[in-house]
PAVOLUM-779837 format. One line per 10 residues: number of its first residue (from 1); their letters; for each residue x, y, z of N, C-alpha, C. Coordinates in Angstrom, 1 decimal, m for minus. Layout:
BEGIN
NUM = a = X Y Z X Y Z X Y Z  ...
REM end
This chain:
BEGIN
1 = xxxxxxxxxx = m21.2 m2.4 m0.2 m22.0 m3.1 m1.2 m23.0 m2.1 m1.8  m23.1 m2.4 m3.2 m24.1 m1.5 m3.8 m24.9 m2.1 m4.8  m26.0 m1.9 m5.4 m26.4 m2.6 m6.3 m27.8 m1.4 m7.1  m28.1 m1.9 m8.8 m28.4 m1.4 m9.1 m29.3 m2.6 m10.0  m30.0 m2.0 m11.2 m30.5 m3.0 m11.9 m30.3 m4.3 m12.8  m28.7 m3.8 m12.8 m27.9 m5.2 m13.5 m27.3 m5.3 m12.9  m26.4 m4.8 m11.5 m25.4 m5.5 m10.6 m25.3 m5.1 m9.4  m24.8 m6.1 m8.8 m24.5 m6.1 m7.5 m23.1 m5.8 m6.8  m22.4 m4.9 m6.2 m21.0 m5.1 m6.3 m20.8 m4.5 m5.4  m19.3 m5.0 m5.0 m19.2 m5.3 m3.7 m17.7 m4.6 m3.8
11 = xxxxxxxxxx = m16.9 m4.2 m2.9 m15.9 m3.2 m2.7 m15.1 m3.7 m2.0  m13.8 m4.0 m1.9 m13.0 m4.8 m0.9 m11.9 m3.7 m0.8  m11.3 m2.8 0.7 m10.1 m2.0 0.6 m9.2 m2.8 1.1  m7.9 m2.5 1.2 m7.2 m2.4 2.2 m6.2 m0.6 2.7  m5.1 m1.0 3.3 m4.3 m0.6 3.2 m2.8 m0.5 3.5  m2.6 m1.7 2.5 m1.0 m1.8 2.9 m0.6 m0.9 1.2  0.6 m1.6 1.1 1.5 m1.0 0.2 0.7 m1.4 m1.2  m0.3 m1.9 m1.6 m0.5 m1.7 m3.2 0.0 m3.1 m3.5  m0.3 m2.8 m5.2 1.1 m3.7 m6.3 0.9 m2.5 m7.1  2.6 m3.0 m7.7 2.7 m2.0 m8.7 2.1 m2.7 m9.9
21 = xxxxxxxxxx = 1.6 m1.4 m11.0 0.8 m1.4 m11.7 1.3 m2.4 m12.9  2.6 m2.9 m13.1 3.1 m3.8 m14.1 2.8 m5.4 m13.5  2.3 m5.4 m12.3 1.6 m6.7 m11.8 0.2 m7.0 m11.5  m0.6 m5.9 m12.0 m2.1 m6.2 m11.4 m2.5 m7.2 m12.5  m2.7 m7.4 m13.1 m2.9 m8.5 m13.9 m2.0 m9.9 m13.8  m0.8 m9.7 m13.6 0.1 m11.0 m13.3 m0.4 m11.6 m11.9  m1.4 m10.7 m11.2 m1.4 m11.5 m10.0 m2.5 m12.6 m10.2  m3.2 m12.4 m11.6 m4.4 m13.2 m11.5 m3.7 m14.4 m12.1  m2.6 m14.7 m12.7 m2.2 m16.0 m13.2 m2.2 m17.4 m12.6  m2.2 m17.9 m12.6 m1.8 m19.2 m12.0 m0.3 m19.6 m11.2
31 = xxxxxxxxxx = m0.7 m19.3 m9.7 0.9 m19.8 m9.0 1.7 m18.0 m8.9  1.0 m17.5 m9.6 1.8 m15.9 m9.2 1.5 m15.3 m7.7  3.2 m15.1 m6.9 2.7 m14.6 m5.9 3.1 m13.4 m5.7  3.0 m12.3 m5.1 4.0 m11.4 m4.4 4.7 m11.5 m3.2  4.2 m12.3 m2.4 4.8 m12.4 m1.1 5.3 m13.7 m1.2  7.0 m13.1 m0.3 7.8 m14.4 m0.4 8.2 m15.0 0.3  6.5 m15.4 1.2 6.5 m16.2 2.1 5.9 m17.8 1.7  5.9 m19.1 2.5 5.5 m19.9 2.0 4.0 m20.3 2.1  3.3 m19.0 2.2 2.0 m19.6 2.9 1.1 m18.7 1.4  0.5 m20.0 0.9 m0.4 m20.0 m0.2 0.3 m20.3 m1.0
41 = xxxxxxxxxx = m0.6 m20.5 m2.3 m0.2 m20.9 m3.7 m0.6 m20.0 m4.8  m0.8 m18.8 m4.7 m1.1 m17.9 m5.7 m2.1 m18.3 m6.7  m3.0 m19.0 m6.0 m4.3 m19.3 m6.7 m5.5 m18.8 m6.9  m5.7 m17.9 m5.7 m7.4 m17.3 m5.2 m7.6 m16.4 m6.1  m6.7 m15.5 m6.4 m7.8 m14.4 m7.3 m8.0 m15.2 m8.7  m6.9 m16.0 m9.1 m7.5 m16.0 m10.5 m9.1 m16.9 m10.6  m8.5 m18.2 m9.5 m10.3 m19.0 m9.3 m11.0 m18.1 m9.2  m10.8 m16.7 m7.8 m12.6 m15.9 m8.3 m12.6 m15.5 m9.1  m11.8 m15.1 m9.8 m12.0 m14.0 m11.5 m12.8 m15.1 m12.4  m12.1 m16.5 m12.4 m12.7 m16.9 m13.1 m14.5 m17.8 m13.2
51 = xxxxxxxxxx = m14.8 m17.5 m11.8 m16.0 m18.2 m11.2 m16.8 m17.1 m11.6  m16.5 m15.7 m11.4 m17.1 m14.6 m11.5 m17.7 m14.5 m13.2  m16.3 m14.2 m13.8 m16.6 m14.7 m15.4 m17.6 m16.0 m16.0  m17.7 m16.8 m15.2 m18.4 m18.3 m16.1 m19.6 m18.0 m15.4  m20.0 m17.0 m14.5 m21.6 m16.1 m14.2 m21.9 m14.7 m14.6  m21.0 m14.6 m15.6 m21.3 m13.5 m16.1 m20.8 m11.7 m15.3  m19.7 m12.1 m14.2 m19.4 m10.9 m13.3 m18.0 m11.0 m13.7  m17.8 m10.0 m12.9 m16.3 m9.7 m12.9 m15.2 m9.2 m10.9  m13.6 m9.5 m11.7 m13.1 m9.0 m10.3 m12.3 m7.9 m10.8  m12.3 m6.6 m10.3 m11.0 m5.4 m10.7 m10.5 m5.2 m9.9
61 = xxxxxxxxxx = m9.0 m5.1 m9.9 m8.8 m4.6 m8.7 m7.6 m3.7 m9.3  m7.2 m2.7 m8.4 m6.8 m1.6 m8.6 m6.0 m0.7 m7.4  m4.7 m0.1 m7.5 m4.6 1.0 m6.9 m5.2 2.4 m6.0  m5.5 1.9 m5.1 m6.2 3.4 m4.3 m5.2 4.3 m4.5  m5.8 5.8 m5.1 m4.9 6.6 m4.4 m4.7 7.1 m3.4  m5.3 7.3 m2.6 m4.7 7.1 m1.2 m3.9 6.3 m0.4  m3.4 4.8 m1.4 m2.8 4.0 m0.7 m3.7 2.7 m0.8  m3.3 2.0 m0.7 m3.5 0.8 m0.4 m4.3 0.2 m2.0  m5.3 m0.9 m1.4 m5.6 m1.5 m2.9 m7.3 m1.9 m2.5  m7.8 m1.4 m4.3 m9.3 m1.9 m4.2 m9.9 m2.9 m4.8
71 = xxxxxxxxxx = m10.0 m4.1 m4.9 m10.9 m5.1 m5.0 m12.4 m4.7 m5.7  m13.1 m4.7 m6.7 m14.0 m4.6 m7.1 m14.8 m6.1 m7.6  m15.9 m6.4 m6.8 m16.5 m7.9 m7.4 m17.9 m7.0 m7.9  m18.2 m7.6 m8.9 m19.4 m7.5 m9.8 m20.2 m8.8 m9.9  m21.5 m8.5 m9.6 m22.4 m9.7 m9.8 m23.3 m9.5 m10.8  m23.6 m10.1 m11.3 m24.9 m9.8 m12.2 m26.5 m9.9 m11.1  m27.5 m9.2 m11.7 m28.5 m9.4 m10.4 m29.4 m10.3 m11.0  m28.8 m10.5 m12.1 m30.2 m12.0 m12.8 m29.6 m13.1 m12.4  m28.7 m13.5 m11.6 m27.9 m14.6 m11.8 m28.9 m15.7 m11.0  m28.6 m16.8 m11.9 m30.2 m18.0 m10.8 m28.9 m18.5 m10.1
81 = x = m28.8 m19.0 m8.4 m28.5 m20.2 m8.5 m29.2 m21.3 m7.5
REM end
């Protein structure tokens, strides 16, 4: 976690295999999964992207190069609630 005068943000790793880069965006859809298993509904990222967005933050998430995948949440630091 880090924070500065306009935000707060917060770092999430892993390290499994990634997505490839023609899905980082398709994962935030609605009902989009990668795993094709039956557990979940490919819901969560896009709800926090979009909870983040209607306060003014954001979620990135991204390719490590070293592997695995980074998660970036951004908060605003004026945010009231």
């Amino acid at each position: 976690m880090d924070f500065d005068d306009d935000w707060i943000t917060i770092m999430v790793t892993d390290q499994g295999p990634g997505i490839e880069e023609s899905q980082l965006d398709d994962v935030f859809e609605p009902y989009y999964r990668l795993a094709n298993d039956d557990e979940g509904h490919g819901l969560g990222l896009g709800i926090s992207r979009n909870i983040l967005h209607g306060h003014g933050g954001d979620l990135i998430i991204r390719n490590r190069e070293v592997g695995g995948l980074e998660a970036k949440i951004l908060i605003p630091t004026g945010l009231e609630v």
